[in-house]
N, C-alpha and C positions, 0 to 999 in steps of 0.2 A: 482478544482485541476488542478494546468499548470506542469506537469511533464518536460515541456522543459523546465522548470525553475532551475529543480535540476541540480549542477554539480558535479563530483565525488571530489571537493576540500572537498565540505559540507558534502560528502556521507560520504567521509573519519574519520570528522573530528565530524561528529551526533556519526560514530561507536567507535572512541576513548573514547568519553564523554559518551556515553555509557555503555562502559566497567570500566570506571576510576570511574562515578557515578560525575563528578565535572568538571565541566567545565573551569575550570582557569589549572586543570592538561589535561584535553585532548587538552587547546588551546596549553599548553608546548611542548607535546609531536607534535601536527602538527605546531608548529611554528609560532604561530600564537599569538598578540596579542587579551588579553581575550576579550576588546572591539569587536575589528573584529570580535572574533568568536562568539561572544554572539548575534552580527548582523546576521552573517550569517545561526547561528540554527532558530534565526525567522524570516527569509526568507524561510526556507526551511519550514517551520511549517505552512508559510503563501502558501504557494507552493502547499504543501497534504492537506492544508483545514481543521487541528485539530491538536491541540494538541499533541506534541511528549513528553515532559517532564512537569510532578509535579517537580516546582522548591521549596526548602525549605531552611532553614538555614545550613543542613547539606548539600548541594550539589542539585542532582536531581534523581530521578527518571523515570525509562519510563513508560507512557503510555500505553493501551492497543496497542493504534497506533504506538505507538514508537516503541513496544514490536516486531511488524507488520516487521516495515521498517528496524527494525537489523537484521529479517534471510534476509531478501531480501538483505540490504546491504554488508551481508556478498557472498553473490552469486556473486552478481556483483564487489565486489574488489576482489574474487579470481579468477574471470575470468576477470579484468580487468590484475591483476598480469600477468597471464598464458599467456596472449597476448605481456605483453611487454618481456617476459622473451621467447616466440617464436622468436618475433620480433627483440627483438636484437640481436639474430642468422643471420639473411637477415644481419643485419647493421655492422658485422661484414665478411660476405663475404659468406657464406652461400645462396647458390643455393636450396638446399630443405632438408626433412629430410622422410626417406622410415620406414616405421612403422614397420617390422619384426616379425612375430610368429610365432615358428618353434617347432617340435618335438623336446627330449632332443637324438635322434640320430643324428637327423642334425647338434644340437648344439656340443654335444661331438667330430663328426668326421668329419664334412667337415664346418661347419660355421667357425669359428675361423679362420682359414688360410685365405679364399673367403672371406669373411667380411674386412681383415687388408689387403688384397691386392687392393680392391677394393677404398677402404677409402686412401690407398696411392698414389692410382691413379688417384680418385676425393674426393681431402679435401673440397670441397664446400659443398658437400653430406652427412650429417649426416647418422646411423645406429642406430635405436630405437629396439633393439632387446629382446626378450618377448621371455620364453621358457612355454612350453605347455604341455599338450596330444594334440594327433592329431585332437581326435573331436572338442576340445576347439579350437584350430587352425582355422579349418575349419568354426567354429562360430563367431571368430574375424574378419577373411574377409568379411562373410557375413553381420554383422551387421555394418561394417566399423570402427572397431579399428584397424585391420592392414591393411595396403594398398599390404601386399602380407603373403602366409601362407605355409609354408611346413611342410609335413605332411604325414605318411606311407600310401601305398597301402590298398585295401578295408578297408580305409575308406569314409563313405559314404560322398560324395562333393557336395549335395544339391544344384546342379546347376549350383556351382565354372569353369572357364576355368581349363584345367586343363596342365599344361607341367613333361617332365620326369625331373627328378633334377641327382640322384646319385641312382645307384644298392647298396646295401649293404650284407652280406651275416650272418645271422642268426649261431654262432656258439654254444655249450654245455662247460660250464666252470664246473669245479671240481675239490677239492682239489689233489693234490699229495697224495699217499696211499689211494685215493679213491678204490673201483672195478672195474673203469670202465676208471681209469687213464691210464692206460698201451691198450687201445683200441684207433684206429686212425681213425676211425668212428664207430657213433653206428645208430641205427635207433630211431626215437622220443617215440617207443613204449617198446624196451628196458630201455630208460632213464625214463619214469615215473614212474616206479619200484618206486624210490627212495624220498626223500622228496625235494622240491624244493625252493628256495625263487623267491620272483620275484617282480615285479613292482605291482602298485596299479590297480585295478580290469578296470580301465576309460581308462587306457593306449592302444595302438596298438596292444603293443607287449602280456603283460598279456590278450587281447584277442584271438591274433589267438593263443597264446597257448591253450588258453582253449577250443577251436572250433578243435582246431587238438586234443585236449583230448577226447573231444567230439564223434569226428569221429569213433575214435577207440572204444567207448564204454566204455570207463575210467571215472578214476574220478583223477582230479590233486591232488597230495599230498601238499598242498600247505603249507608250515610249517610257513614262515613269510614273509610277504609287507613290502617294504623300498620306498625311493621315488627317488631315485638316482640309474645310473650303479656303481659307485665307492661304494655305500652301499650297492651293491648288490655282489661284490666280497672281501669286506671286510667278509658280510656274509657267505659266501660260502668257504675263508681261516678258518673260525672260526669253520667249520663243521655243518652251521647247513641245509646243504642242498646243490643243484646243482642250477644251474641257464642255461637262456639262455639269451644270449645276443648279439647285433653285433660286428665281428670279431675286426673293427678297433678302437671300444673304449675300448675294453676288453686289447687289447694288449698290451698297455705300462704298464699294471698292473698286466701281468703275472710271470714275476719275481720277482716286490717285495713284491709279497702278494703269491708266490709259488703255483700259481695256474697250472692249466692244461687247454688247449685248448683243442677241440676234434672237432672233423668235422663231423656234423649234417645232415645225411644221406637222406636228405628228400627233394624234389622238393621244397617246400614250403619256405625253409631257406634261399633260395636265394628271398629278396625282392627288391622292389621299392619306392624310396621318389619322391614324386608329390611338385612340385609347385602351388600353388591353388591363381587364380588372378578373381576379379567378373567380370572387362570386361579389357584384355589389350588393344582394341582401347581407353577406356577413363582415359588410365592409364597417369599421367604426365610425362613428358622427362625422367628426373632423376630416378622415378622409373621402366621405361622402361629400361634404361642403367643398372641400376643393379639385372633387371632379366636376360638381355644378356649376364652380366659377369657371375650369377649365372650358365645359361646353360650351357653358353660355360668350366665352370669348372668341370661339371657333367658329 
């Protein structure tokens, strides 16, 4: 077997014939006279050292070996793909691309602006931005899908650097004609009374609620899980429950969903969004530059 012998023109061009079952339609489709290509599947056949194709009168079949060399070929053209399709990013002017995975707080309330301001100020810099739960955050850094992670307060950072990002502040939504609408603060231990909706069980915020339920000796009323804030005060307009959420993504949605803000009496409601980086000395320029636009916006 001379493996330096294969080229991806052949890899290409075994996988077309492959799929098509006929070799005069996969020379069509790579462009190829059938001559040439029928040379160059037995060169590659001489290459691996066995048989890729039962040729018959209806066309071909694979091989057990053939059967082999198509999951393989299929790895290697869509990672050959992936590289030309990074690559022609650079060749269009493209300085680098910063991988992103952020809480849906940070997404709803301060990424959006920070991201388009940043990107207007270096169009070389790509933004691959991924929204999360926090712990999933926290896991993409560490295993190296995102090159940076933000992400609420205790949660646990398994090592992560860590920088401050943006304060946020935990408020109580409720519909209008609720009980507890005509109050301008309540404490977290009045509001579980009531039935609540909220984010899924994995999320930040659905835990320190439930750790502050906890505290108290409670038990959350939890009536229904959505996976967004905007379906969480759709729920919450519709009656079936209160929510908690933070202040600056709730707010553009309190007029036309006629909801109610309330101010959330409790140390606790006041949090923190973290930056999570595995090492900033080995971090590249570019992604260095838009952790400092990041802070300096926080």
């Amino acid at each position: 077997m001379n493996l330096h012998r294969v080229d991806l023109v052949s890899l290409s061009l075994f996988s077309l014939v492959a799929r098509s079952g006929s070799i005069s339609k996969g020379a069509a489709v790579a462009a190829l006279a059938v001559g040439a290509a029928s040379k160059r599947l037995t060169d590659l056949e001489h290459a691996m050292g066995t048989p890729l194709f039962d040729r018959h009168s209806r066309g071909v079949t694979l091989t057990p070996a053939g059967q082999a060399l198509q999951r393989h070929a299929q790895i290697i053209l869509s990672a050959v793909d992936q590289m030309a399709a990074d690559l022609s990013d650079y060749a269009c002017g493209l300085t680098g691309v910063v991988r992103l995975w952020a809480n849906t707080s940070a997404v709803t309330q301060f990424l959006p602006r920070e991201v388009s301001e940043f990107v207007q100020a270096n169009s070389g810099i790509r933004i691959e931005l991924e929204e999360g739960d926090s712990q999933d955050v926290v896991l993409a850094v560490l295993d190296g899908r995102a090159d940076v992670g933000i992400f609420a307060e205790r949660t646990p950072t398994l090592g992560l650097q860590v920088l401050n990002y943006h304060h946020d502040r935990l408020v109580l939504v409720v519909p209008q004609g609720h009980p507890l609408a005509s109050s301008r603060a309540v404490r977290f231990e009045k509001a579980i009374e009531f039935d609540f909706v909220t984010l899924s069980n994995a999320t930040s915020l659905a835990r320190r609620l439930q750790a502050e339920t906890e505290v108290l000796g409670r038990k959350l009323k939890n009536r229904i899980q959505v996976r967004s804030f905007d379906a969480m005060c759709q729920m919450v307009a519709a009656g079936m429950g209160i929510a908690v959420l933070p202040e600056a993504s709730v707010r553009p949605m309190l007029r036309a969903m006629n909801l109610r803000q309330i101010t959330l009496d409790e140390p606790w409601s006041d949090r923190t969004l973290l930056i999570g980086i595995r090492d900033v000395s080995a971090l590249p320029r570019h992604v260095r530059v838009f952790i400092d636009h990041l802070v300096g916006s926080g």
